[in-house]
N, C-alpha and C positions, 0 to 999 in steps of 0.2 A: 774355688768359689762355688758355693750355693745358691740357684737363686727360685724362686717361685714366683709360676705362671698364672696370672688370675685374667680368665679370658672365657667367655662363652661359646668361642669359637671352635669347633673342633682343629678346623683346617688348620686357625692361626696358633693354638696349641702347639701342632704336630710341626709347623715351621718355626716354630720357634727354638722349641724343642731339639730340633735338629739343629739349627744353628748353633746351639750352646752347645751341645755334644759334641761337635766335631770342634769345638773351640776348645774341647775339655772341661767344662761345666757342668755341675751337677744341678741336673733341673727335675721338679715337679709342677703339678698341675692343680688349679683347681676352678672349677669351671661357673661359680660363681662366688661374690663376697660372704656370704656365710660359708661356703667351703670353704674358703680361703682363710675363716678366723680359729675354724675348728683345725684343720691342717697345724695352725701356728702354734697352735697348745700344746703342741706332741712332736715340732720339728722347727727348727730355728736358722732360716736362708740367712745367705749377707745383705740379701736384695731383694725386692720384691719387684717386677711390673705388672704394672694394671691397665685393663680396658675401662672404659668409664660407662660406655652404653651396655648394662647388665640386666636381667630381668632378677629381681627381687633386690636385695642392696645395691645398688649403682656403685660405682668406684670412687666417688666422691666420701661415698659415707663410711665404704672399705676403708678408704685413705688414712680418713681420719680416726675410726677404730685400730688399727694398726701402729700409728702414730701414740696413741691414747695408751693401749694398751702393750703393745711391742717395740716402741723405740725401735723400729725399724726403717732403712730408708725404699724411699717408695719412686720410680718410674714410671710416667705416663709413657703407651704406648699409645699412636692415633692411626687408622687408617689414612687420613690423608689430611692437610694444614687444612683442609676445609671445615672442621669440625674444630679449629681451634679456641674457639669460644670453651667446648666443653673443657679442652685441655687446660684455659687460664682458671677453670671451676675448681681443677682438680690442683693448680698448684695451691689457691687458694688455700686448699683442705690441708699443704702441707707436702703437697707432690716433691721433689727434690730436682725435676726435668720432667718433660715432654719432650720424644720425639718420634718422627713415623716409623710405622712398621713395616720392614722390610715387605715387600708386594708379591714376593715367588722371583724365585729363579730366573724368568724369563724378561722379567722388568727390566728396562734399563740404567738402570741405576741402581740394583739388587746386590751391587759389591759396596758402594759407598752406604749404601742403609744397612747393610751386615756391618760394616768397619766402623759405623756410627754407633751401630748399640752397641755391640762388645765393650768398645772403648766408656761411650758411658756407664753402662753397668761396673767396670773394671774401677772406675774414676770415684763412682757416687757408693758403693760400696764399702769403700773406705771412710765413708762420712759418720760422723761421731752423732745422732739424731738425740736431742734434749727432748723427753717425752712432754706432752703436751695434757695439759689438763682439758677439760671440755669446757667452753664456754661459761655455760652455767657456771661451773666449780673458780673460773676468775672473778666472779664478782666486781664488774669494774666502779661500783661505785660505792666501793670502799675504796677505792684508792689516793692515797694523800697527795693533795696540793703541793707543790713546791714553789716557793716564790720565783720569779724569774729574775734572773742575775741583772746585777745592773751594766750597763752597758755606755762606754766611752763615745759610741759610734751609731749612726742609724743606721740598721741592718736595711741592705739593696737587693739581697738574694739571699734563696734557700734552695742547698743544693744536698740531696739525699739520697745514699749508694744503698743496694738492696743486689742479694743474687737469691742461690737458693733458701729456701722457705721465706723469702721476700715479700710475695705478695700476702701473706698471713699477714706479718707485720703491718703491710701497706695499707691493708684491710681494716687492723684495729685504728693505724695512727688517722687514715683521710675521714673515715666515717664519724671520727671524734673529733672532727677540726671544724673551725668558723668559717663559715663563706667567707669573712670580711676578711681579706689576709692582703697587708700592705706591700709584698713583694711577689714577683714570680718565684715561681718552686720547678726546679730543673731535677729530673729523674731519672738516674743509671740504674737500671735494671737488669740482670743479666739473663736472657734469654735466648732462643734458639732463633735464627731467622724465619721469619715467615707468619711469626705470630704476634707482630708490632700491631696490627689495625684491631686484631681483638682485643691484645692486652690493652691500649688506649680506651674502646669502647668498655670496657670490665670496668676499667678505673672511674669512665665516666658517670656509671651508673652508682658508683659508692662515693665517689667523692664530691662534695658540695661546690666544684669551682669546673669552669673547663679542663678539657684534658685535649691539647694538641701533640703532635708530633712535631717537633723543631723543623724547622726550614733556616739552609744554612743566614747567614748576615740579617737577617729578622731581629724584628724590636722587640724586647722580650715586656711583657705587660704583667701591669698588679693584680693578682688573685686568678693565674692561671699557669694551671702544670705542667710543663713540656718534656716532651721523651726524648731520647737520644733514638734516632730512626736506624733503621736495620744495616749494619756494616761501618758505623760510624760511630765516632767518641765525641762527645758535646762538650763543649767551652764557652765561655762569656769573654766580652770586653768590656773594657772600663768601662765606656760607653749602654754595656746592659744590652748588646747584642749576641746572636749567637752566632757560636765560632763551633762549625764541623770540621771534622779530620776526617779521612778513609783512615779504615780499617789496613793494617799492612798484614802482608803473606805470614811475618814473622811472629805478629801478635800473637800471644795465648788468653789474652781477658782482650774483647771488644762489644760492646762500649765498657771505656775503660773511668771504675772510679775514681783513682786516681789521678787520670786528666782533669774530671771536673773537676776535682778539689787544688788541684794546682793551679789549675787557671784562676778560681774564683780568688784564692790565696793573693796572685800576681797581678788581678783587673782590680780586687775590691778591698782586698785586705780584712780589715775590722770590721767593715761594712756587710759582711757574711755572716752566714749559719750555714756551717755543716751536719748532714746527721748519716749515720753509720747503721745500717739495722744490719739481721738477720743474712749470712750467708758463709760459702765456704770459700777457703783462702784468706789470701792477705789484701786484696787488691782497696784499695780507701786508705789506709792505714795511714803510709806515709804522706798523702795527701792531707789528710786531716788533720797530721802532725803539721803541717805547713800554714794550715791556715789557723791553728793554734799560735801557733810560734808568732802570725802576722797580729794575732788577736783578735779574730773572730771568735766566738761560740761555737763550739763543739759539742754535738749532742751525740752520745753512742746506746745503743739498744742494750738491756741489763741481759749476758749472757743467757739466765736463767728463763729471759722473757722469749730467748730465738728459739728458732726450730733449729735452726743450725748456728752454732755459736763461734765460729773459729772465728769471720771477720771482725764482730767485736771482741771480742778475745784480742785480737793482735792490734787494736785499736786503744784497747786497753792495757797491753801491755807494752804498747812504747808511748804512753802518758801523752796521747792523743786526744784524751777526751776531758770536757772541762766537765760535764756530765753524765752519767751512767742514770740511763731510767729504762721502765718499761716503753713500751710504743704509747703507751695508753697518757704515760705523764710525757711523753715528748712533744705531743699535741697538747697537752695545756700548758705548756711552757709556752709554745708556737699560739696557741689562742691570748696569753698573757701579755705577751711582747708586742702583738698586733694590739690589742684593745689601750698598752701604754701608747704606741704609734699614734694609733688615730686621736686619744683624746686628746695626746700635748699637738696633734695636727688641726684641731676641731677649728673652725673661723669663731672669733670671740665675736660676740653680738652686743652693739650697744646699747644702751637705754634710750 
């Protein structure tokens, strides 16, 4: 494995560096994001990590150059979950993870943040990265209308799996959506622990509705987002309550999409909307299938639209989705079905 170093740091360079060598890893340097675009002209890692606080390019706009330009996958590296704000920026741009940088030798916990990265780099490396046009070049208002399916059932819930290049997606769909939305919006995200209070505050700042963190048996309310909180998988009941699980020793996906989409399948039925964006694995898949099969509406992210396409992909390949859109038409489906909601809800007035 190849990977490159984009960091301003000498020191954190030389530790890094060292890390991978003795992992057997072939690593370079470069010590800030124009280094780091010119390097890529002339040498082609499996991996990138980046710093985000740079003098000249920041790693934000690295991220996204890279993305743009090299279909490559990209790791945030942080010095500590304190600066997580900057990390939810950077997946924003397309990041594939954040996580801390090992401290030195001396730190205690300097063998679990070695065991941490390798394994991520080793994991994300393997990721198949669908390059990314720049904003500009999407033009979202050309994008066509789709009527909204008509529907047997009043939708009670919308529940939306997202991993990595997730928050891109989450990005286009929440900043193109109506405040007026006649259900709660339940949110599996898959993320590193530690960075739940930011990721919510990021959301809240794009997204036109509240954005909480679930609390388990809570009443879940109209027109606000809720996260699945650090170590737990979020569920509903019939009743529109939330149902938490812990996280078990043996999990490999927690918060798992899959839960939500089963549970919602099993509390609500038809009464649901599932949607499936941007990430890697399988994990939604078969749940989606489930609340298909019950007859809910199933929304999946158009491959072409992810940063990372495998979970729609596998969404779409076991005929999970009653829909294939961009994020950008998934939200005017989600604006269309809310605006039919309220006006067959509107109080008639008499003369």
């Amino acid at each position: 494995m190849r990977v490159l170093v984009v960091d301003d740091s000498p020191v954190a360079c030389m530790l890094l560096c060292a890390i991978l060598e003795s992992a057997g890893i072939d690593s370079r340097i470069a010590e800030s994001g124009e280094q780091a675009l010119d390097i890529l002209d002339s040498y082609t890692p499996d991996i990138v990590t980046m710093d985000v606080n740079m003098p000249g390019m920041d790693g934000y706009a690295t991220t996204a150059r890279i993305l743009q330009k090299h279909a490559l996958p990209v790791v945030v590296l942080t010095a500590s979950a304190q600066v997580a704000d900057a990390a939810i920026r950077a997946l924003e741009a397309g990041a594939l993870a954040v996580i801390q940088k090992p401290a030195g030798p001396e730190a205690p916990d300097f063998d679990q943040r070695v065991d941490e990265l390798l394994r991520t780099l080793r994991v994300m490396s393997q990721v198949k990265i669908v390059r990314r046009s720049s904003t500009a070049d999407r033009m979202p208002s050309t994008v066509s209308k789709r009527p909204a399916p008509e529907s047997t059932d009043i939708p009670k819930i919308v529940g939306i799996a997202a991993s990595a290049g997730g928050p891109a997606a989450l990005k286009t769909l929440l900043q193109r959506l109506n405040p007026a939305q006649p259900w709660p919006i339940l949110l599996v995200q898959h993320i590193a622990a530690g960075f739940i209070d930011s990721f919510r505050e990021w959301l809240e700042r794009i997204a036109p509705i509240p954005v909480k963190v679930a609390e388990a048996n809570q009443s879940l309310e109209q027109g606000v987002l809720y996260l699945a909180p650090d170590d737990c998988s979020i569920g509903v009941t019939c009743r529109n309550h939330v149902q938490l699980e812990s996280c078990r020793p043996e999990q490999l996906i927690c918060p798992s999409a899959d839960h939500l989409f089963h549970s919602m399948a099993k509390a609500l039925g038809q009464s649901a909307i599932g949607i499936q964006l941007s990430g890697m694995g399988r994990d939604g898949a078969s749940g989606l299938l489930d609340l298909k099969n019950h007859g809910a509406l199933t929304l999946v992210q158009q491959p072409s639209d992810a940063v990372i396409d495998s979970m729609p992909r596998t969404a779409i390949d076991m005929h999970a989705a009653c829909e294939v859109l961009p994020a950008e038409q998934i939200a005017d489906m989600l604006n269309t079905l809310a605006r039919q909601y309220l006006n067959d809800n509107r109080p008639r007035q008499g003369r």
